[in-house]
C-alpha positions as CSV (number, residue, x, y, z in Angstrom):
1,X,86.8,36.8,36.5
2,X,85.4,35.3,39.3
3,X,81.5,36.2,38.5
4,X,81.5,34.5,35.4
5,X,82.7,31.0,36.3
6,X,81.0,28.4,34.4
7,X,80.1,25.2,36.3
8,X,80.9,21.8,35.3
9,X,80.4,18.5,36.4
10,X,77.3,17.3,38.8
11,X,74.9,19.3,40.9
12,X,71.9,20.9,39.4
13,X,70.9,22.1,36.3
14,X,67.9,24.4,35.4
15,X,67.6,24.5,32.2
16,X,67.0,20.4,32.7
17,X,64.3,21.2,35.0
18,X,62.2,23.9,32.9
19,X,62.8,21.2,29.7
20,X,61.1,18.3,31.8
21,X,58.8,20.5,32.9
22,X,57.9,21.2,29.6
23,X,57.8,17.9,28.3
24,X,55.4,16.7,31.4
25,X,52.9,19.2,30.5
26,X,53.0,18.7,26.2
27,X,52.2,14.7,27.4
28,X,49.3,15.7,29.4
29,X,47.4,18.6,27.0
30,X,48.5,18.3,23.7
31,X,46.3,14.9,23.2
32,X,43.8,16.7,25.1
33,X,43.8,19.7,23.0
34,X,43.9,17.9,19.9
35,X,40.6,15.5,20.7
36,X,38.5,19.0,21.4
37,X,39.8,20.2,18.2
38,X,38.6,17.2,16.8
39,X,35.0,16.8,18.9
40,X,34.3,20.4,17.4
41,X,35.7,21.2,14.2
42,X,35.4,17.5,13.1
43,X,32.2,16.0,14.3
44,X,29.3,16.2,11.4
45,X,26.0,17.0,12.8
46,X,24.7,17.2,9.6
47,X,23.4,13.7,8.9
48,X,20.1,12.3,9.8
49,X,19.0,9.0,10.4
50,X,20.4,6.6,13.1
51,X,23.0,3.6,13.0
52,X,24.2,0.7,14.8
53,X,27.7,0.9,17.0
54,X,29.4,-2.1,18.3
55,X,32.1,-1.7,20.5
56,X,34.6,-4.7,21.6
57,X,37.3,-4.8,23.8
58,X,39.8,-7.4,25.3
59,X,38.9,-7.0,28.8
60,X,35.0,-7.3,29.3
61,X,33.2,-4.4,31.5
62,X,34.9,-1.4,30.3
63,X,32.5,2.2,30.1
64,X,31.6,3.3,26.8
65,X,31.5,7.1,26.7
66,X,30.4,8.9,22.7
67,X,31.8,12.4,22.8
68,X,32.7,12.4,26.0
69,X,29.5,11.5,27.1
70,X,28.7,8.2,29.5
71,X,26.7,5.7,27.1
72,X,25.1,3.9,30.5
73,X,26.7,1.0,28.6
74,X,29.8,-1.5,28.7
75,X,31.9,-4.0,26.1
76,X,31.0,-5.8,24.7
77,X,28.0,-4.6,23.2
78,X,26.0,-2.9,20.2
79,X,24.3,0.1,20.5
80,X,21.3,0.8,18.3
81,X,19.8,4.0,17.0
82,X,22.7,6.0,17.2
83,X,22.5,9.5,15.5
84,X,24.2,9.6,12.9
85,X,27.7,11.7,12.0
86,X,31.0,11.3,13.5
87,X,31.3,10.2,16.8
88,X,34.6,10.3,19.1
89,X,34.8,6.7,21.0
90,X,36.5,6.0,24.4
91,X,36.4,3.6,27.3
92,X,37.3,3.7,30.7
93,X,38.1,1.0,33.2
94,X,39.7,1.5,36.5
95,X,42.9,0.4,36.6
96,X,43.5,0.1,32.6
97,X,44.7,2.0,30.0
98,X,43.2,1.5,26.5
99,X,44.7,1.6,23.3
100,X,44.1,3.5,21.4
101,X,42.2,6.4,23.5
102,X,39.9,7.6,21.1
103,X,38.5,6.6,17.9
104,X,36.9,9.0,15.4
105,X,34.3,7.0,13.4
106,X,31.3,8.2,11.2
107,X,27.8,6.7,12.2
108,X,25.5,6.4,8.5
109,X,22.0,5.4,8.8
110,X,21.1,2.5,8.2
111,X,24.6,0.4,8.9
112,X,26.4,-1.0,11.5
113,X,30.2,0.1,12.5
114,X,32.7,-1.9,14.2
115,X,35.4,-0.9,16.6
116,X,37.6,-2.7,19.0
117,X,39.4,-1.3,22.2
118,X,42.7,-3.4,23.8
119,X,43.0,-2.1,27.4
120,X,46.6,-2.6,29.2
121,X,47.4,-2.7,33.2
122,X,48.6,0.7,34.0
123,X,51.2,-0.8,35.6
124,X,52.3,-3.1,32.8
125,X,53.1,-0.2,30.7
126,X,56.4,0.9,30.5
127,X,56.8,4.1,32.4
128,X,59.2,6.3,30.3
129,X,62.8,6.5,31.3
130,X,64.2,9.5,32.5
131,X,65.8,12.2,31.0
132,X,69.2,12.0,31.5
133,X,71.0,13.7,28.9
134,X,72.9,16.7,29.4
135,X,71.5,19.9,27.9
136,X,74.0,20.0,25.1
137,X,73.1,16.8,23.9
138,X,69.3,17.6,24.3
139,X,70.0,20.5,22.2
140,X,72.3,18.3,19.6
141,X,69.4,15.5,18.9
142,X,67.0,18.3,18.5
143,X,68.9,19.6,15.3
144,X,69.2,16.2,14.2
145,X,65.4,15.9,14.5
146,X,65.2,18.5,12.4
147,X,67.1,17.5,9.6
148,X,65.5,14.0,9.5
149,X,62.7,13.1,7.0
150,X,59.4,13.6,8.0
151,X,58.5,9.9,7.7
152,X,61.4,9.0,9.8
153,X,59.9,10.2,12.9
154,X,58.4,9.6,15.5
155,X,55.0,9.3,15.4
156,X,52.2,10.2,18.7
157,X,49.0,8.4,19.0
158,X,47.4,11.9,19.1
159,X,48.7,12.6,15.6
160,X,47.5,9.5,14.1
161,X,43.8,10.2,15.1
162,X,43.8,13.5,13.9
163,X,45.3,12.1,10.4
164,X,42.3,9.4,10.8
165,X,39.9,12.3,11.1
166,X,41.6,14.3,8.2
167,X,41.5,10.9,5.9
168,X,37.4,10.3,7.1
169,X,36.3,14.0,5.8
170,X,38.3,13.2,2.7
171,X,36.7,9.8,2.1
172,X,33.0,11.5,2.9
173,X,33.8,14.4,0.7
174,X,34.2,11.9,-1.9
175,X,30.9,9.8,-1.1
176,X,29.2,13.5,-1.7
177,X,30.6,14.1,-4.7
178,X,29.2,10.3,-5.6
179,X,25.8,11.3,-4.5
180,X,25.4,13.9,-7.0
181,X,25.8,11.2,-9.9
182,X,22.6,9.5,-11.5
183,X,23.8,6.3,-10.7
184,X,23.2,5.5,-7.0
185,X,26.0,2.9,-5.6
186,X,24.9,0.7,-2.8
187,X,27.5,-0.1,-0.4
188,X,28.6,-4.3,-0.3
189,X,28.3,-5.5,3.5
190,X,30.8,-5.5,5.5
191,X,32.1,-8.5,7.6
192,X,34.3,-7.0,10.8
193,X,38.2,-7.3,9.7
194,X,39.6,-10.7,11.1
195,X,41.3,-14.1,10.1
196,X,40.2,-15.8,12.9
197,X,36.6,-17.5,12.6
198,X,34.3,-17.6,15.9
199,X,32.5,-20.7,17.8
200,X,29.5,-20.8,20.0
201,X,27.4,-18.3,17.7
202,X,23.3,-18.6,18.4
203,X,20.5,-16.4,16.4
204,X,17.0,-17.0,17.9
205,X,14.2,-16.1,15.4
206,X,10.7,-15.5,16.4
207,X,7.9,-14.6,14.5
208,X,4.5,-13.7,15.9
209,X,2.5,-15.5,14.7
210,X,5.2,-18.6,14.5
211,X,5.4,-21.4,11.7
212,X,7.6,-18.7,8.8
213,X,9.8,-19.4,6.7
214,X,13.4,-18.5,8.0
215,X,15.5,-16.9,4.8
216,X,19.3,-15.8,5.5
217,X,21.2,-13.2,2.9
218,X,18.2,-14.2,0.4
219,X,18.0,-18.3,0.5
220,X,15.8,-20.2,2.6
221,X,17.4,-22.2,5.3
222,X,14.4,-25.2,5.5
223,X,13.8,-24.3,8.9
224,X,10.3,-21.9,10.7
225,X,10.3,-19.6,13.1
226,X,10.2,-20.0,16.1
227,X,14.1,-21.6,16.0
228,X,17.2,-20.9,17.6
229,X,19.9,-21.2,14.8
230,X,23.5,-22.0,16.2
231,X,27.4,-21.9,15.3
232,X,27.0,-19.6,12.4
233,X,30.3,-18.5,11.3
234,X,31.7,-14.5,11.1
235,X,29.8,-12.4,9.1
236,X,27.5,-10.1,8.3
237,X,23.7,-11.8,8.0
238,X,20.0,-10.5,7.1
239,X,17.3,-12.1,8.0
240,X,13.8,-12.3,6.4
241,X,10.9,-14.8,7.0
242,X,7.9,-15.5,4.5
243,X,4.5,-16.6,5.7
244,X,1.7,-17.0,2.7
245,X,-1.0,-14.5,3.2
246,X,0.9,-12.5,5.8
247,X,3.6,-9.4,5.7
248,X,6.8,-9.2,7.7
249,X,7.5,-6.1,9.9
250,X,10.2,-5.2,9.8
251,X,11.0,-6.9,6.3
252,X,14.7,-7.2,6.8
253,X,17.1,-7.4,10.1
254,X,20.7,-7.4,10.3
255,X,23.0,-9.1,12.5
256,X,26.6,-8.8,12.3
257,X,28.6,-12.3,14.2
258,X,32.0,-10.7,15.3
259,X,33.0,-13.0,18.4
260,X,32.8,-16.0,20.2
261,X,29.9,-16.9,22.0
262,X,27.5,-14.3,20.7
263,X,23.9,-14.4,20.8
264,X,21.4,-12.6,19.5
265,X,17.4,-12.5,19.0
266,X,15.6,-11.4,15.7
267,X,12.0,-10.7,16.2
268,X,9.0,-9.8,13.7
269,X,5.3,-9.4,13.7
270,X,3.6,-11.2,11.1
271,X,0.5,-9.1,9.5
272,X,-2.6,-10.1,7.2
273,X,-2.2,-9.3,3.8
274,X,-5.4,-6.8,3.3
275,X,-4.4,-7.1,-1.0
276,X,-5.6,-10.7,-1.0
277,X,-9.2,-11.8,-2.2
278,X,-11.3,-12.8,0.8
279,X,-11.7,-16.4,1.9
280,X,-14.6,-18.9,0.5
281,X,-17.1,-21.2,2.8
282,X,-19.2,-23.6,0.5
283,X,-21.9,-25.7,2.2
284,X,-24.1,-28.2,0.8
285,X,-26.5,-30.4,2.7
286,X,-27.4,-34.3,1.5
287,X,-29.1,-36.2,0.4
288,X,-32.1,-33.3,1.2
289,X,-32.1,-29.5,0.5
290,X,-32.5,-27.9,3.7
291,X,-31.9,-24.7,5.2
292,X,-28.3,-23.4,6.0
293,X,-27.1,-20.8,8.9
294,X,-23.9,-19.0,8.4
295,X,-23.2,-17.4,12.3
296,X,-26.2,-17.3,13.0
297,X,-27.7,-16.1,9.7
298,X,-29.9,-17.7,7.3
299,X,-27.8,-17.6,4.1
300,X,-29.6,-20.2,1.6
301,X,-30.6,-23.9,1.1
302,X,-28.9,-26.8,-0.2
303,X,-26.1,-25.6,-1.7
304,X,-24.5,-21.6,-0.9
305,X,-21.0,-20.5,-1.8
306,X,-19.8,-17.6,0.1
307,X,-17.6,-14.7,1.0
308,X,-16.5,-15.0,4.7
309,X,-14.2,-12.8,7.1
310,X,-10.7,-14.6,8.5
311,X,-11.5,-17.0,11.6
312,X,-13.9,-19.0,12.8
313,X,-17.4,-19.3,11.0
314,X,-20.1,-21.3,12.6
315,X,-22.2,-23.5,10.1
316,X,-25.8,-24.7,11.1
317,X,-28.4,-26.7,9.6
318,X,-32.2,-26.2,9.9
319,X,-34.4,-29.5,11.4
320,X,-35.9,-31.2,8.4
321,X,-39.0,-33.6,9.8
322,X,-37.8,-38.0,9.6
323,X,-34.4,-36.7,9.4
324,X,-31.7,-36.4,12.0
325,X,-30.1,-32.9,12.1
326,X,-26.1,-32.9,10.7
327,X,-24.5,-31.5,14.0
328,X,-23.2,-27.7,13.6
329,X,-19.5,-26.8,12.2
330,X,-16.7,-24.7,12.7
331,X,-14.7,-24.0,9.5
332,X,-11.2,-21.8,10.6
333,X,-9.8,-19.5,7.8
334,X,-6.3,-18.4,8.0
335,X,-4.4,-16.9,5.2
336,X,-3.0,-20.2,4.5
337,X,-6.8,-21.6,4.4
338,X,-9.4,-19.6,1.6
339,X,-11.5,-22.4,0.7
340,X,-13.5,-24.5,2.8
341,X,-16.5,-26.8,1.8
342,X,-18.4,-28.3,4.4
343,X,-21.2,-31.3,3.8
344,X,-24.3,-31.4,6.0
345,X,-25.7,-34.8,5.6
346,X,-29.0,-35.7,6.8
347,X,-29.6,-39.0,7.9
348,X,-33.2,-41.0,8.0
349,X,-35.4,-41.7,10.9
350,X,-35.8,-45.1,10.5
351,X,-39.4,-46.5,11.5
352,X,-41.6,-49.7,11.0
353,X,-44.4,-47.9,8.5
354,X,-44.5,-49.2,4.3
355,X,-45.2,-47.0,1.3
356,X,-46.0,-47.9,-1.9
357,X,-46.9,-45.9,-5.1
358,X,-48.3,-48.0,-8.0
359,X,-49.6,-46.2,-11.2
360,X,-53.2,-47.4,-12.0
361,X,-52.7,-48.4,-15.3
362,X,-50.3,-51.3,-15.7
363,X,-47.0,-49.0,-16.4
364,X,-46.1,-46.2,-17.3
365,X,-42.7,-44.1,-18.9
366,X,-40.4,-44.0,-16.3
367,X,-38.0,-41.5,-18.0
368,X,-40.2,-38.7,-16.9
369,X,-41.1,-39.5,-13.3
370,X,-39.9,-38.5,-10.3
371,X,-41.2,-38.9,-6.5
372,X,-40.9,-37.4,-3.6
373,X,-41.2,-37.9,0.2
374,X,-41.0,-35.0,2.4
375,X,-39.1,-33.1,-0.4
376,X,-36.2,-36.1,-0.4
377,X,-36.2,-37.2,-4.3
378,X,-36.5,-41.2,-3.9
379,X,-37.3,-41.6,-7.4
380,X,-36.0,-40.2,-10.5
381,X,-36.7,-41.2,-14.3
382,X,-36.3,-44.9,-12.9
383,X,-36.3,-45.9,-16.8
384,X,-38.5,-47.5,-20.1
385,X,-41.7,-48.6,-18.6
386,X,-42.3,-47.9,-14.2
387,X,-44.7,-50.4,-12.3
388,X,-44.7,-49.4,-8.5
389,X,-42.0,-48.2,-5.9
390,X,-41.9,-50.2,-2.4
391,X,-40.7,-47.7,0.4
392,X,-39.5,-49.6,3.7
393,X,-38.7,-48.8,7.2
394,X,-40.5,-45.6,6.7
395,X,-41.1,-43.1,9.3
396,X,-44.8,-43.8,11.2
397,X,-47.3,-40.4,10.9
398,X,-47.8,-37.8,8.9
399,X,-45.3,-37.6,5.4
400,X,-45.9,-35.4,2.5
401,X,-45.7,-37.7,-1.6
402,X,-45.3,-35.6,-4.6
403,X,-45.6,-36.9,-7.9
404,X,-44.1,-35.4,-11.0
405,X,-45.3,-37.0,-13.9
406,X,-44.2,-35.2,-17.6
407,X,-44.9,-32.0,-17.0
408,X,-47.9,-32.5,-14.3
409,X,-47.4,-32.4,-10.4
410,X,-49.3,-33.7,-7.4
411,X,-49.5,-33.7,-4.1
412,X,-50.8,-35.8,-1.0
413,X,-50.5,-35.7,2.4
414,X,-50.3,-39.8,3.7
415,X,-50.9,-41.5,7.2
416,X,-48.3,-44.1,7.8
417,X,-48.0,-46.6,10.6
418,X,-45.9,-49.4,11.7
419,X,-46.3,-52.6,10.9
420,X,-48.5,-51.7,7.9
421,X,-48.3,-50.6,4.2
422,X,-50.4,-47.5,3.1
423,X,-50.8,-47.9,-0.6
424,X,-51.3,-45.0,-3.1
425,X,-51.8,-44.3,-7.0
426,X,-51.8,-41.6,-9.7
427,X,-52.9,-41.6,-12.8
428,X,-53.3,-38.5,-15.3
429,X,-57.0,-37.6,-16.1
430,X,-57.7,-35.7,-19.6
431,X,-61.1,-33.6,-19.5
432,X,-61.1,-31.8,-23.0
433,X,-57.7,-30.2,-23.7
434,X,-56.8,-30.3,-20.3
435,X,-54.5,-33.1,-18.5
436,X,-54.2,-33.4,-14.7
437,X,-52.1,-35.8,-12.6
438,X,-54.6,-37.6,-9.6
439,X,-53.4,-38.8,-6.4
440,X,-55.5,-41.8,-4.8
441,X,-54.7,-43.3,-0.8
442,X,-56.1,-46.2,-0.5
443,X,-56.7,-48.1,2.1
444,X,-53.9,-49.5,4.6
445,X,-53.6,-53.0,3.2
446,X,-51.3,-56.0,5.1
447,X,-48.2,-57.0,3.9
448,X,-49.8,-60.1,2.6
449,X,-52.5,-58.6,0.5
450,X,-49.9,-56.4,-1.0
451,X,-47.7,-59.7,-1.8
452,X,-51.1,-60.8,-3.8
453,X,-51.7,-57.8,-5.1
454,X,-48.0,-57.3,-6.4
455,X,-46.6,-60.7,-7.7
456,X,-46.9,-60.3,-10.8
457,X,-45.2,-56.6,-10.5
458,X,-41.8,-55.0,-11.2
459,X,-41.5,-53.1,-8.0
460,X,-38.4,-50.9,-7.1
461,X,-37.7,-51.6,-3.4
462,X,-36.2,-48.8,-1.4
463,X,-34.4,-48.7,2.0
């Protein structure tokens, strides 16, 4: 019997060695096998759109790969227009060992998704012990393995992300058969999964042009852009901002505060609202009608109301003779600012030359006379019974008087000069059926003649 001895007792064994062999190699490729199983059975490419991905981990720096694929970035950060479908997540960093090693997650347009990464030294994790069982009893647990419950064992990290996967389809097969019904549910936001609140949180908003409104999750805050808003607490946020006469692009932004310290920018371009009527100019020139230029452009006298463009418009007023020129005007419209009047007023030439105007009859009804000096109204329906109008500090040369008497007019052209009074009267002449008004300049008289002439006068003194 010697060539069938069975040995006992220490020295080597290989069926121990093929077993450990075995194992080694399971370790190394089953994960392996299973995360390409999942990268392309799994993956939707289907979807359209992009998304937002923000990726955390405990240790700062890590490489972000999607798919297997270098990102160019690191955690912490958010990555913006991802494509949308299911993605496979990992990091890398030299040295560590992250847990878990790969997430499944499913990128929709339009939302943000959260994930979170803890990375271990490799040498702080517990190396696994060695084998040391003898066959039989390798072969004994295995049978008892076997027998056990399926919820009693043990459990890989592989398997759990392929059970993640499985549970993902299920939950989008369900959001399809959702999509077919008439009623269209909108998803609540979500706030990352913590009980832990955050410090040190800043949002800068900016809007271009500045001075909006800042409104957060639909309620004004009080405060305009351009502000820097601080120590908001975990959550998910959307901002807006409101200008009058203007339109937001884009109308919405969301931000999503998951950590300590965060900071983020929001950023919009304001944008004239064409739908709104265009902006007035009104412009009116005292106490004399006179010509008015709009940029340049003679648009009317003594009063105009306007349609103008947004920006500056440039108001200027014609010379008017014994009048000082109401300097030119810059009215700014904005689509806070529509309507905009703007006065010219024209101020007198003062001189050292007197005007009177007397009618030659003793009076006559003032209720329908008016007079008129260079086309500035110094009298009007003065009342009952009219007996002579003194003009002073009048400008010396040539002025135009117009006399409008009922329903009769006149005009003269007169020759002042300082230090005297030039005196003139009307009267209304009938020849037959036929009335007409008659101007008379007489001759320049001194102020003392006229204090003869007029002392037993009600005279209406001007300037």
């Amino acid at each position: 019997m010697a060539g069938k001895m069975k040995s006992f007792g220490p020295g080597p064994r290989p069926y121990r060695a093929v077993a450990d062999t075995i194992m080694r190699l399971l370790r190394i490729f089953l994960p392996i096998a299973i995360i390409g199983i999942a990268f392309y059975v799994l993956i939707d490419r289907t979807q359209t759109g992009t998304g937002n991905l923000q990726i955390l981990s405990n240790v700062k720096g890590a490489e972000i790969l999607i798919d297997g694929i270098q990102s160019g970035a690191k955690t912490d950060t958010t990555l913006s227009a991802i494509i949308a479908g299911r993605k496979l997540i990992t990091i890398q960093k030299e040295g560590y060992k992250a847990e878990p090693e790969v997430v499944l997650v499913n990128v929709k347009p339009d939302s943000s998704v959260f994930v979170r990464f803890t990375l271990f030294l490799i040498d702080t994790i517990p190396a696994p012990e060695e084998d040391t069982l003898e066959i039989p009893e390798v072969e004994r647990l295995a049978s008892i393995e076997q027998n056990l419950p399926e919820e009693s064992l043990p459990r890989t990290a592989s398997q759990s992300y392929l059970e993640e996967a499985q549970q993902l389809i299920a939950a989008e097969e369900e959001e399809a058969l959702a999509a077919d019904e008439t009623v269209v549910r909108t998803p609540e936001p979500q706030t990352p999964p913590t009980s832990e609140d955050i410090k040190g949180t800043s949002v800068r908003v900016t809007s271009n042009p500045d001075d909006a409104e800042i409104i957060i999750n639909d309620d004004s805050t009080g405060y305009r852009t351009n502000r820097t808003l601080q120590d908001l607490s975990r959550g998910t946020y959307y901002f807006k901002i409101s200008k009058k006469g203007y339109v937001a692009k884009p109308e919405v932004v969301r931000i999503d505060l998951t950590r300590d310290f965060q900071s983020e920018i929001v950023a919009f371009e304001l944008f004239v609202d064409e739908s709104l009527p265009p902006p007035k100019l009104t412009v009116i020139t005292e106490p004399i009608a006179a010509n008015i230029l709009v940029n340049g452009k003679p648009v009317g006298k003594g009063r105009i109301v306007m349609d103008v463009n947004l920006g500056k418009s440039v108001i200027e007023f014609s010379s008017v003779e014994g009048y000082l020129t109401p300097l030119a005007q810059t009215a700014v419209f904005s689509p806070e600012t529509t309507a905009i009047a703007v006065v010219g007023t024209y101020k007198r030439i003062e001189g050292k030359a007197q005007l009177a105007v007397l009618p030659r009859s003793k009076t006559v009804p003032g209720d329908e006379l008016r007079i008129l000096v260079d086309n500035d109204l110094i009298v009007e329906n003065p009342g009952e019974e009219f007996q002579g109008i003194l003009m002073h500090k009048m400008l010396s040369g040539k002025r135009l008087l117009r006399v409008e008497f009922q329903d009769l007019t006149k005009d003269v052209h007169v020759e002042l000069t300082d230090d005297n009074m030039t005196l003139v009267t009307f009267t209304v002449e009938s020849f037959l059926s036929t009335q007409r008004l008659r101007l008379r300049v007489e001759d320049t008289i001194t102020p003392k003649a006229w204090e003869k002439r007029s002392r037993r006068l009600t005279i209406i003194e001007k300037y």
